[in-house]
C-alpha positions in Angstrom: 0.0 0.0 0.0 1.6 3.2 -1.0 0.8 6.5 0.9 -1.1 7.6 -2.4 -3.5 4.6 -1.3 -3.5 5.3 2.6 -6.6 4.9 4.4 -6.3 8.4 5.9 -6.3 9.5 2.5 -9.2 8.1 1.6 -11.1 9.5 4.4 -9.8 13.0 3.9 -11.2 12.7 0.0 -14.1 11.4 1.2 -14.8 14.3 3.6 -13.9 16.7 1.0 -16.6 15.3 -1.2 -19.2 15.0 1.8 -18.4 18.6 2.1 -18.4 19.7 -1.6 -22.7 18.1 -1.8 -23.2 19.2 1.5 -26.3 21.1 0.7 -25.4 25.4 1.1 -27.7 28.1 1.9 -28.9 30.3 -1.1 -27.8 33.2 0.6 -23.8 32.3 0.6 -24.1 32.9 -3.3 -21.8 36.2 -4.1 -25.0 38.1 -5.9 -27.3 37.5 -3.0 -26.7 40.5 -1.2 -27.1 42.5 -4.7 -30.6 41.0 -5.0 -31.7 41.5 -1.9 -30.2 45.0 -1.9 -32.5 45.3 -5.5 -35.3 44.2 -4.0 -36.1 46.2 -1.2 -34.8 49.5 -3.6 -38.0 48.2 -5.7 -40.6 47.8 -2.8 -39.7 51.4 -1.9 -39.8 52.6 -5.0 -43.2 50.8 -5.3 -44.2 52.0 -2.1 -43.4 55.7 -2.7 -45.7 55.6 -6.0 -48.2 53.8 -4.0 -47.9 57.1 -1.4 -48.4 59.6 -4.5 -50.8 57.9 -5.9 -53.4 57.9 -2.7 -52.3 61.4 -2.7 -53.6 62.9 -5.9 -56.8 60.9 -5.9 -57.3 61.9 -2.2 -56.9 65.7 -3.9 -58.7 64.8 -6.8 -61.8 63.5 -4.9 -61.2 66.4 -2.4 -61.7 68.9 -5.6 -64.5 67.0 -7.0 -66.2 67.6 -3.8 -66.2 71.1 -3.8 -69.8 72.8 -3.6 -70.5 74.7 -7.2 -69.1 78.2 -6.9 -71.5 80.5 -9.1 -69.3 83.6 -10.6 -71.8 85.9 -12.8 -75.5 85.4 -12.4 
């Protein structure tokens, strides 16, 4: 048996390749940070038109409300 072959060899491959389909989290991937950086920039844009949005129809229905002024009779 040559140390190429040793049993402690072996073991230490076999760890290694244990190790290597070990299953890994999602976020350990290099982009993941990026993407969730991306994502909450889009809710908050979202959330912000959202915000104007209920504004102007809050002003809109506010105008539309308005009793009839009558100028020149």
């Amino acid at each position: 048996m040559t140390k190429k072959d040793s049993p402690k060899r072996a073991r230490g491959d076999f760890r290694k390749y244990m190790r290597a389909l070990s299953p890994t989290s999602a976020f350990d991937h290099p982009n993941a940070e990026a993407w969730r950086t991306a994502g909450r920039a889009t809710l908050l844009a979202a959330l912000g038109v959202l915000a104007l949005q209920y504004y102007f129809l809050h002003v809109y229905v506010q105008i539309l409300s308005l009793p009839a002024v009558t100028v020149f009779t």
